[in-house]
N, C-alpha and C positions, 0 to 999 in steps of 0.2 A: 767675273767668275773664272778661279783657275780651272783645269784639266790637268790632273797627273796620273799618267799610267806605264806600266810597265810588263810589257810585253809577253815575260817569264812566265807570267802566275796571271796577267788577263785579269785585273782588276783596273780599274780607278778610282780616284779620287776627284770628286766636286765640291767643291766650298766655296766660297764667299768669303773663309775667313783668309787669314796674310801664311803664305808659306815661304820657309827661308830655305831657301837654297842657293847653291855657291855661284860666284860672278863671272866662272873662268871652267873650262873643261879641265879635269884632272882626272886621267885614266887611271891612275893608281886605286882611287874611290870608284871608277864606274862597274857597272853590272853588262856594262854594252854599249853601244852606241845608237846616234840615230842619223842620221846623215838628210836635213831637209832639201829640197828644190825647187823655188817656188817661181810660178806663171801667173803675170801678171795681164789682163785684159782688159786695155787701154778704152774700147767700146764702151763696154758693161762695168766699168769700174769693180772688177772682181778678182779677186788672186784663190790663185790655184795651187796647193801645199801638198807635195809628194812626197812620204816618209820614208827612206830606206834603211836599211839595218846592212849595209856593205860598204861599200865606199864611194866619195864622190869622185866618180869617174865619166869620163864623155858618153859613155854606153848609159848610166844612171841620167845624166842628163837629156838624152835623145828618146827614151825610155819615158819620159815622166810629161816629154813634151807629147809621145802618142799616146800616153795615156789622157795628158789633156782633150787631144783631139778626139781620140773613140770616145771617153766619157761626158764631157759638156761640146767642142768647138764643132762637131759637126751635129749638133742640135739646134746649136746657137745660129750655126752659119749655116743651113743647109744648100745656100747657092755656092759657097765658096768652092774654087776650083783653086786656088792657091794660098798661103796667108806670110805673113810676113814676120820676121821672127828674129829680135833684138839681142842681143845676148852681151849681159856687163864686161866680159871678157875676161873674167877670175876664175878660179877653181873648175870645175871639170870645163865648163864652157868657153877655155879661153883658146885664144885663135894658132892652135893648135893642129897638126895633121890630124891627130887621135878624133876630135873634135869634128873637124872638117869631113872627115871619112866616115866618119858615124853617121853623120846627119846626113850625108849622099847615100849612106844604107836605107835610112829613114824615108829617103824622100822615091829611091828605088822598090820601095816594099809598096808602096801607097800604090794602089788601082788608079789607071789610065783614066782621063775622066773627057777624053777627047769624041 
């Protein structure tokens, strides 16, 4: 089953049947963008798809990972006092000051658990 929707006008589309669409981004043709980020949960074999509509940026990325945590990882984990956190090293999460100092915001916003 695909899913196509678009944001504008807040419809979708479901079928079953084959949709074509092009193999490569071409802004020239876009209405917008979407910019994914996805968490993957090594445990639970479960990934986790954060959609933005701005750009992939270290702030987008550090953003999607607390949204991971407030919405599933601390229901999932509720003893976890720490967690561990891999990152492929490309596009907004690569090892970067931008990066590295975001995710020190990240970890500075989080309540004490001492």
């Amino acid at each position: 089953m695909a899913v196509i929707a678009s944001s504008s006008i807040q419809q979708a589309l479901y079928t079953t049947e084959v949709v074509t669409t092009f193999d490569h981004n071409f802004w020239s043709l876009a209405e917008g963008k979407v910019v994914p980020h996805g968490i993957y949960d090594l445990q639970y074999n479960r990934g986790y798809l954060n959609l933005g509509i701005s750009k992939d940026t270290s702030e987008f990325a550090c953003e999607s990972i607390k949204l991971w945590w407030v919405n599933y990882g601390k229901f999932i984990y509720p003893q976890a006092d720490s967690i561990l956190i891999k990152c492929d090293g490309g596009g907004s999460n690569n090892s970067n000051h931008h990066f590295k100092s975001d995710l020190q915001k990240l970890v500075d916003e989080a309540p004490n658990r001492n």
